[in-house]
C-alpha positions as CSV (number, residue, x, y, z in Angstrom):
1,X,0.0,0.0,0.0
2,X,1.4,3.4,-0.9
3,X,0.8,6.2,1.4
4,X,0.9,9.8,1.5
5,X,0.9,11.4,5.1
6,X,0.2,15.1,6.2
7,X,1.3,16.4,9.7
8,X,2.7,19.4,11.0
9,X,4.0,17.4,14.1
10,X,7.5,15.9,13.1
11,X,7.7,13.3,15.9
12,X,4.1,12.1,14.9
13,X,4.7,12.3,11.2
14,X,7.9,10.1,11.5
15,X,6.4,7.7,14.4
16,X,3.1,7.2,11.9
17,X,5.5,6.8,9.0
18,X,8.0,4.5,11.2
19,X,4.8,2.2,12.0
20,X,3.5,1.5,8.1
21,X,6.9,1.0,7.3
22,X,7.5,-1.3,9.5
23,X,3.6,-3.3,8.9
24,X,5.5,-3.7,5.3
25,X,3.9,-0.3,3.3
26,X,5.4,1.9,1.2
27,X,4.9,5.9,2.8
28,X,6.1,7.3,-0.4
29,X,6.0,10.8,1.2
30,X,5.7,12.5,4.2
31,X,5.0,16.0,4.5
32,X,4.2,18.7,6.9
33,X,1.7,21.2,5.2
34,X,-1.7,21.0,3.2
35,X,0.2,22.8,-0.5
36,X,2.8,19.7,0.2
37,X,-0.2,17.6,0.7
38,X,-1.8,18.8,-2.6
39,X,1.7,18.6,-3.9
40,X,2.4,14.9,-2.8
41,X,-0.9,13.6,-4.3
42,X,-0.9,14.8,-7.7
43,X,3.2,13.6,-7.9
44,X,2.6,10.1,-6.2
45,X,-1.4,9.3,-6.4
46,X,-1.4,7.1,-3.9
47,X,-3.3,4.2,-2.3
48,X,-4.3,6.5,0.5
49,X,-3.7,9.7,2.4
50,X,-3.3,10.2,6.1
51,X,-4.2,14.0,7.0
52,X,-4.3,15.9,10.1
53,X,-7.0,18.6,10.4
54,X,-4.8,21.3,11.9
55,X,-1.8,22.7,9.8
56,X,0.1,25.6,9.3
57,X,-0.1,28.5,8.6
58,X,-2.9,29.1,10.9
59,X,-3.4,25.6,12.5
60,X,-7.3,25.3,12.3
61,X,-8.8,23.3,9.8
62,X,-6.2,23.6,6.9
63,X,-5.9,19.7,6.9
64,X,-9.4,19.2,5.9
65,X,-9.8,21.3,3.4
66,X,-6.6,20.1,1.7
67,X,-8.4,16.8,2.0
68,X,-11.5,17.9,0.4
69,X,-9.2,19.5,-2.4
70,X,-6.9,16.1,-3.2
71,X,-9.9,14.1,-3.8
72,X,-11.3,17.1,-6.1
73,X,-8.0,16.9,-8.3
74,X,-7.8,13.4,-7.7
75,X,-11.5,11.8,-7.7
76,X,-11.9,8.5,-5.3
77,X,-8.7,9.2,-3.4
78,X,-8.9,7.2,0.4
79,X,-8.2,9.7,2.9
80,X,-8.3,9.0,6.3
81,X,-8.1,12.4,8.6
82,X,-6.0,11.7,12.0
83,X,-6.6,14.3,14.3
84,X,-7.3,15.6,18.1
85,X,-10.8,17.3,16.8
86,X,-13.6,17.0,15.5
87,X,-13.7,19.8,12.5
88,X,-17.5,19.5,11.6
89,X,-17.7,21.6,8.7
90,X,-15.4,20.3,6.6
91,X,-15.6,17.3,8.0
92,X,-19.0,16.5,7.3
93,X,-18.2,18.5,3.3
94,X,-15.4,16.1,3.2
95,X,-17.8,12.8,3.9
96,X,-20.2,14.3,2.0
97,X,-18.6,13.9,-1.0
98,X,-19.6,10.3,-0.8
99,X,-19.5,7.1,1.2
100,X,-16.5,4.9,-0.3
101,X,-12.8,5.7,1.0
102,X,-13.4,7.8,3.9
103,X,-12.1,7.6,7.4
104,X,-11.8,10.3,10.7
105,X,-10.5,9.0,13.5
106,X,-9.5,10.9,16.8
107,X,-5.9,10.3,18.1
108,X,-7.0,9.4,21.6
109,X,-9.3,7.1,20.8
110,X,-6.6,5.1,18.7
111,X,-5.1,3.3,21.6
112,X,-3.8,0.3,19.3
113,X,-1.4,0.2,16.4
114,X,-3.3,-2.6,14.4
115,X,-6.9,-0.7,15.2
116,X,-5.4,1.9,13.4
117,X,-3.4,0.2,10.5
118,X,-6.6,-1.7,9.9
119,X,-8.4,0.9,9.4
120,X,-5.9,2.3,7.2
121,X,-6.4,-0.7,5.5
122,X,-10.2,-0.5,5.2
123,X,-10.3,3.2,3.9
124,X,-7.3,2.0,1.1
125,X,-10.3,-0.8,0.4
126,X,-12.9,2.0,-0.5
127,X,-14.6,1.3,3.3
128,X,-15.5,3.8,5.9
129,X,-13.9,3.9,9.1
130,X,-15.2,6.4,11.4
131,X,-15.0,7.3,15.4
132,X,-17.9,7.3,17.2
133,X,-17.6,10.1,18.4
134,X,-17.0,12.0,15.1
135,X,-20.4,10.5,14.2
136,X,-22.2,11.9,17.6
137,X,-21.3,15.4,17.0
138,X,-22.1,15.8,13.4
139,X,-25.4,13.9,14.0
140,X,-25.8,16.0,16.9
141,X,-26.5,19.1,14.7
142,X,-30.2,20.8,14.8
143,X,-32.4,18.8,12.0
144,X,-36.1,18.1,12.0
145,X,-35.6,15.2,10.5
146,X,-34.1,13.4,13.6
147,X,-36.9,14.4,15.6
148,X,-38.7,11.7,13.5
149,X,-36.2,8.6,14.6
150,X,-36.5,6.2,17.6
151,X,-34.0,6.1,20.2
152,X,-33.1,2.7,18.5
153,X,-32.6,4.4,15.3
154,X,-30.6,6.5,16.3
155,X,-28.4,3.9,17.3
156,X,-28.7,2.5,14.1
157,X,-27.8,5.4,12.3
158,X,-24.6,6.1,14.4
159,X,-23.5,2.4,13.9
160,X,-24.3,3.1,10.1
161,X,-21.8,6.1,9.8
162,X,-19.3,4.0,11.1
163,X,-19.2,1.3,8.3
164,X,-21.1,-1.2,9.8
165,X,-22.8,-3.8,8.3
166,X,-26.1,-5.2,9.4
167,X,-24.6,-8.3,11.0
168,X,-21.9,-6.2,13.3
169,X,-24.8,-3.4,14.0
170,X,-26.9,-6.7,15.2
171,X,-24.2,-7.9,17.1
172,X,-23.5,-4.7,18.7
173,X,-27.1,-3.8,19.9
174,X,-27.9,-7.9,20.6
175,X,-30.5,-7.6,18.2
176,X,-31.2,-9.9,14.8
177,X,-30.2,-9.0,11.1
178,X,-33.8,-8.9,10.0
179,X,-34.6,-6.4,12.9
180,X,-31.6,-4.1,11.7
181,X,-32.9,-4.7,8.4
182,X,-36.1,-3.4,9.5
183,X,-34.9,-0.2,11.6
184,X,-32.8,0.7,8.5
185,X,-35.7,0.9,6.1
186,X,-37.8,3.2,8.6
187,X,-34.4,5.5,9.0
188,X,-34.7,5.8,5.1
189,X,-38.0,6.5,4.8
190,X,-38.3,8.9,7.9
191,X,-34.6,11.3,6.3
192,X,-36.8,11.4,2.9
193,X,-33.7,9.2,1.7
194,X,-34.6,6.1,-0.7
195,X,-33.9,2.6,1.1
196,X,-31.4,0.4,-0.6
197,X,-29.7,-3.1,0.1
198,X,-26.7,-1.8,-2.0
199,X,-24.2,-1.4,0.9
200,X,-22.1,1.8,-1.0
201,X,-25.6,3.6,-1.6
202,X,-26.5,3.0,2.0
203,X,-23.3,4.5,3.4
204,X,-23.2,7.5,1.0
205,X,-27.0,8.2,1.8
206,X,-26.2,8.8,5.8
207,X,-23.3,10.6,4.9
208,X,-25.6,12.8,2.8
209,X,-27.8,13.4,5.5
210,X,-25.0,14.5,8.1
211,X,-24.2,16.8,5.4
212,X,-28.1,18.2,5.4
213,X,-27.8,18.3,9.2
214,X,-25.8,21.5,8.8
215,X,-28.1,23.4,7.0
């Protein structure tokens, strides 16, 4: 797996870059900037991208919109945003550019090196690897439309945003697949979103609606 990673922190740029290397990847650059970011992509195109959200020059949210911008010049590129924030505006434009190759984690929740290389891995795959957390503040947002879920639902949704598949959501909330199925096609019906089996469609349809949650 090639990889490209972006962050301003040398010791954590060089400790993530030390780890892949040493899982048997190839980091073919390792920069420290979102214009080297941008810069690094279009030279390398590469399997996928680790990003922080806060970069120089003003350490806010330059990370994430680099992001947004390297899959605009390069359409379908995995990124996976590493970072001690949640940056819900471009976060949520960033997932809403669709469901396949997309990951945010949060640095303190990664307390294991193969959670995170997995994950990695997942996102290269075209998967979705999201915290929980993430998911809970940008669902969190003022929407009429979650006034209409269940509790359960809710749940649902979260553990949708995530990646999950029916059986791991049914595993998680000791529930069967046909009841997931079930909650599923009322969460469709109730966002105004068409229901679908198709698992891409699915996830890019609940990243859609955390991107109408803004408005």
């Amino acid at each position: 797996m090639r990889i490209v990673i972006a962050e301003d922190d040398p010791l954590l740029r060089e400790g993530i870059a030390a780890v892949l290397t040493a899982e048997g990847h190839d980091v073919v650059a390792s920069v420290g900037d979102g214009e080297e970011l941008l810069a690094a992509v279009e030279q390398y195109v590469p399997d996928v991208a680790v990003v922080d959200v806060r970069m120089p020059p003003t350490h806010t949210d330059e990370g994430v919109r680099a992001a947004v911008e390297a899959r605009r010049r390069v359409p379908g590129l995995p990124v996976l945003v590493l970072s001690a924030y949640v940056e819900q505006t471009f976060a949520t434009e960033l997932l809403a550019q669709g469901g396949r190759g997309l990951g945010y984690l949060l640095k303190e929740r990664v307390g294991r090196v193969e959670t995170f290389v997995r994950a990695l891995q997942h996102v290269a795959d075209g998967g979705t690897a999201i915290d929980p957390e993430v998911v809970a503040q940008l669902v969190a947002r003022p929407d009429e439309r979650l006034s209409r879920l269940t509790s359960r639902e809710r749940e649902v949704l979260a553990l949708m945003a995530e990646g999950r598949g029916n059986a791991a959501i049914a595993e998680q909330l000791v529930v069967t697949e046909g009841a997931v199925h079930k909650h599923i096609r009322s969460i469709f019906a109730k966002l105004d979103l068409p229901p679908s089996d198709d698992a891409d469609r699915r996830v890019t349809a609940v990243l859609h609606y955390l991107e109408c949650g803004r408005r």
